[in-house]
N, C-alpha and C positions, 0 to 999 in steps of 0.2 A: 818352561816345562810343558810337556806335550799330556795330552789328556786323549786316550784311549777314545775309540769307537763307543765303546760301556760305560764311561764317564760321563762323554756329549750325552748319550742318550737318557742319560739319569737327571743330567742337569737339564733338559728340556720340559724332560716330563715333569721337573719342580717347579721351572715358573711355569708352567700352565696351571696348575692347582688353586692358585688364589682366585683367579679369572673363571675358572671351571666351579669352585664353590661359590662364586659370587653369583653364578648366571644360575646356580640350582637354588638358592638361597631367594634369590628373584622371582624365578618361574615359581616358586610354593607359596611365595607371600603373594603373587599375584592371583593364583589361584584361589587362596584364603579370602582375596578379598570380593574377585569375581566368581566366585565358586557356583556351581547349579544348584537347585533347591535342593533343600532336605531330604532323607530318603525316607520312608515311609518310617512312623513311631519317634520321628524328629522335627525339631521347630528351629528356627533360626532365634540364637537367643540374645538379645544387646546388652553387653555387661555395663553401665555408666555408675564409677564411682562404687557403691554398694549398692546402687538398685542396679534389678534386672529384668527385663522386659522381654513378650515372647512376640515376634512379629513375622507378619506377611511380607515377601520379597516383593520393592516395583523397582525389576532388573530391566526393563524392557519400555521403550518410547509408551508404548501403549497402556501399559501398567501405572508406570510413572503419571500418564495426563491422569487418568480416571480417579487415582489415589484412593482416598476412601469417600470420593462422593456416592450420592446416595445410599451410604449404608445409616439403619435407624440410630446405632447407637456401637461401642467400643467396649468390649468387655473388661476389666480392671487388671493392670501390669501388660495390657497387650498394644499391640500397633503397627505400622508401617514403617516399613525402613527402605529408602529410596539410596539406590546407587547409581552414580554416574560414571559414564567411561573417562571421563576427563573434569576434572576441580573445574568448577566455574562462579558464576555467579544465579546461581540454581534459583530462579523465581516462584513462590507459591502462592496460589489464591484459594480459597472457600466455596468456591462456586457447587452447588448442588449439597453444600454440606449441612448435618441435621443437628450438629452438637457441638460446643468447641473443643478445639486442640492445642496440647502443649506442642510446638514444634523445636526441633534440638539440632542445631546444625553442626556441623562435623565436618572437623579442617581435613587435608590429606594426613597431617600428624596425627590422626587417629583422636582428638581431641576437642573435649564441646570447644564451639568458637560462640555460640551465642545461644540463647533460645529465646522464645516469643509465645505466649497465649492470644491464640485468633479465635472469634467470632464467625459463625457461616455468615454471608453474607447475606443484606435487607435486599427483598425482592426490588423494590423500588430504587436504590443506589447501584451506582457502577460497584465493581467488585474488584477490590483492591488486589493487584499485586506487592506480596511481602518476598524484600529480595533479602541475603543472608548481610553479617556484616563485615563478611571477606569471603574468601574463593571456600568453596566445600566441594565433598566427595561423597559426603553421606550425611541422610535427612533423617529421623526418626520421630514420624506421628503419634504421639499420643493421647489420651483421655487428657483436658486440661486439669488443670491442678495436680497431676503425679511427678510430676518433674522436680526433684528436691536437688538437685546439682548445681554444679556453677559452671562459668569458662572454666579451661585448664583439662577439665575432669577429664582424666583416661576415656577410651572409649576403645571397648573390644567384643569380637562378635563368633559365634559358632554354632554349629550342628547340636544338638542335647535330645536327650530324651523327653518328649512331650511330658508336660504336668499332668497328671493326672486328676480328673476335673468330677 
């Protein structure tokens, strides 16, 4: 059986459709996940489990080194959320820090893979690097002891309207 000019071109346009929704389904989640900061009267907020946290982006090599050293202290439910361009094996240390932290590392499955309570480091000792305990995509610094989660735990993140303080 012969298939018209209007046939071929109908059936063309149908298999491209999955390939076309698959590449705009991609380009939004990636964007989701490399997204720019917040825009003004929004926070970046990291949903784990039932808690939820309101955090600083370190999107950027420069961001990422400095993390929250030298700052005095961490306000309560808040923190840093570090994104990498590629899963690795993201190393972190304490150097310059004044308080400890829960650290919460985060597979590409969007998913705790482990967390760890660090100590800043003793002036007088070398200063420990803590590596994750597999590949991650995303780090989330907080106040130590807020961290009530386990592995597994979902982990989802977005633009919101700042708390009101």
């Amino acid at each position: 059986m012969m298939k018209s000019g209007r046939d071929i071109g109908r059936t063309r346009g149908a298999s491209l459709m999955p390939p076309l929704l698959f590449a705009l389904l991609l380009l939004l989640s990636l964007s989701a996940v490399a997204g720019a900061s917040c825009g003004e009267g929004q926070a970046l907020q990291i949903q784990i489990g039932a808690q939820t946290f309101e955090a600083l982006r370190a999107d950027s090599p420069a961001k990422r080194e400095r993390g929250l050293s030298g700052r005095r202290q961490l306000a309560a439910q808040t923190g840093m959320w570090f994104e990498f361009e590629t899963p690795g094996w993201h190393g972190f240390w304490m150097q310059d820090m004044n308080f400890p932290i829960d650290l919460i590392w985060v597979a590409p499955s969007r998913q705790v893979l482990g967390a760890i309570t660090l100590q800043p480091c003793v002036a007088a000792a070398p200063c420990r690097i803590h590596l994750p305990p597999g590949l991650v995509s995303q780090v989330l610094e907080i106040n130590a002891g807020e961290f009530s989660g386990k592995p597994g735990d979902s982990v989802t993140w977005r633009c919101a309207p700042t708390a009101q303080k």
